[in-house]
C-alpha positions in Angstrom: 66.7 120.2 79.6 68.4 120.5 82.5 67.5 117.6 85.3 70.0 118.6 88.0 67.5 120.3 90.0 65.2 117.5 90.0 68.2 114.7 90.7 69.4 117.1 93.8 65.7 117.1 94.7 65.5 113.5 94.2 68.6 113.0 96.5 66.8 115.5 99.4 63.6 113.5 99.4 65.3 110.0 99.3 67.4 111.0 102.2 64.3 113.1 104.3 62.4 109.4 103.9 64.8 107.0 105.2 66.2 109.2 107.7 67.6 106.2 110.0 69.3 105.1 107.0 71.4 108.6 106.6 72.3 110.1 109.8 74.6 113.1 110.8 77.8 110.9 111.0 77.4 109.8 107.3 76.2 113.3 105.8 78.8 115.0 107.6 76.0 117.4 109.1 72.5 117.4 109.9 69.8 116.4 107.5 67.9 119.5 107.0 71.4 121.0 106.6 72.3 118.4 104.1 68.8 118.7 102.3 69.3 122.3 101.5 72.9 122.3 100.8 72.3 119.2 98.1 69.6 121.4 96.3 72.0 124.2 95.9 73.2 124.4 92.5 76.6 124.9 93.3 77.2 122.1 95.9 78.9 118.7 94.1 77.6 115.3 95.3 79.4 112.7 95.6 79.3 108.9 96.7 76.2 109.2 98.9 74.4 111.1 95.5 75.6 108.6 93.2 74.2 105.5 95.6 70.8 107.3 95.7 70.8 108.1 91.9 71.8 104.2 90.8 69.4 103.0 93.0 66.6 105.1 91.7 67.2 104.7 87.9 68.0 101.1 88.2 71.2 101.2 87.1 74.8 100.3 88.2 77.2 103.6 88.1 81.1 103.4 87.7 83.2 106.2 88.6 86.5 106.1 86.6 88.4 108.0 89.4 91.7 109.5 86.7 93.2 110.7 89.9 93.6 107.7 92.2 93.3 105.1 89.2 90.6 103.4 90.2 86.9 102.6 89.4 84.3 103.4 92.1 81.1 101.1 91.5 77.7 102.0 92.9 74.7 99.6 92.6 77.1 96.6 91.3 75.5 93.9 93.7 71.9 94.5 92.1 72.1 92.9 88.6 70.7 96.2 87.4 70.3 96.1 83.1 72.7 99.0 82.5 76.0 100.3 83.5 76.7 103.9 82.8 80.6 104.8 83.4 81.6 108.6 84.7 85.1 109.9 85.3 86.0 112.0 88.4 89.0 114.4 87.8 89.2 115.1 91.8 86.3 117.9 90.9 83.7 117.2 88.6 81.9 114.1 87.1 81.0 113.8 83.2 79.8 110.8 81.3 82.1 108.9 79.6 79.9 105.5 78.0 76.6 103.4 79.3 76.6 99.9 78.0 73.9 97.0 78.1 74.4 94.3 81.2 71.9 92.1 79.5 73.6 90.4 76.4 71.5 92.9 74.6 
C-alpha cells in the first residue's frame, strides 16, 4: 500500500512534539502552516522529512544528489543497522539500494 500519508503524518506529529526543536526560521513558515502543508499530497519534503524519517525507522539515509554530484547523508552519526541510498534528480526522490551496516 501506499504509506505516504502516514510518513507525512509521521513528519507533522514529530515536528508538533518537539516544537522548540523546529521553529519558523528552520521550516520556512510557521508550524501549523508547515503541519498541513507536509500532509498535502502534493508538497515534496526534503532534508528536514528525511532527518525525521531516518531517525524514526532507525536507519541511516543517503541522497545521491545526480545534480550537484554529491551524497546527502541523514542519520550517519547513529550507527544505525541499515543504510538505504535515494537519488534526487533536483525534483523527486526514488530508491536506488538499502544495504546491511552490520557485517550481515
Amino acid at each position: 500500500g501506499n504509506v505516504a500519508p502516514y510518513m507525512r503524518q509521521l513528519v507533522a506529529e514529530t515536528i508538533r512534539a518537539a516544537k522548540d526543536q523546529y521553529d519558523e526560521a528552520i521550516l520556512g513558515k510557521p508550524i501549523d502552516e508547515y503541519c498541513a502543508w507536509i500532509q498535502d499530497d502534493k508538497s515534496w519534503g526534503g532534508a528536514i522529512e528525511l532527518a525525521i524519517l531516518s531517525n524514526y525507522y532507525g536507519m541511516e539515509i543517503a541522497v545521491v544528489d545526480t545534480i550537484n554530484a554529491i551524497i546527502n547523508r541523514f542519520g550517519e552519526d547513529q550507527s544505525y543497522p541499515h543504510r538505504v541510498f535515494l537519488m534526487f534528480d533536483g525534483i523527486h526522490y526514488d530508491p536506488l539500494y538499502m544495504e546491511s551496516l552490520d557485517g550481515g
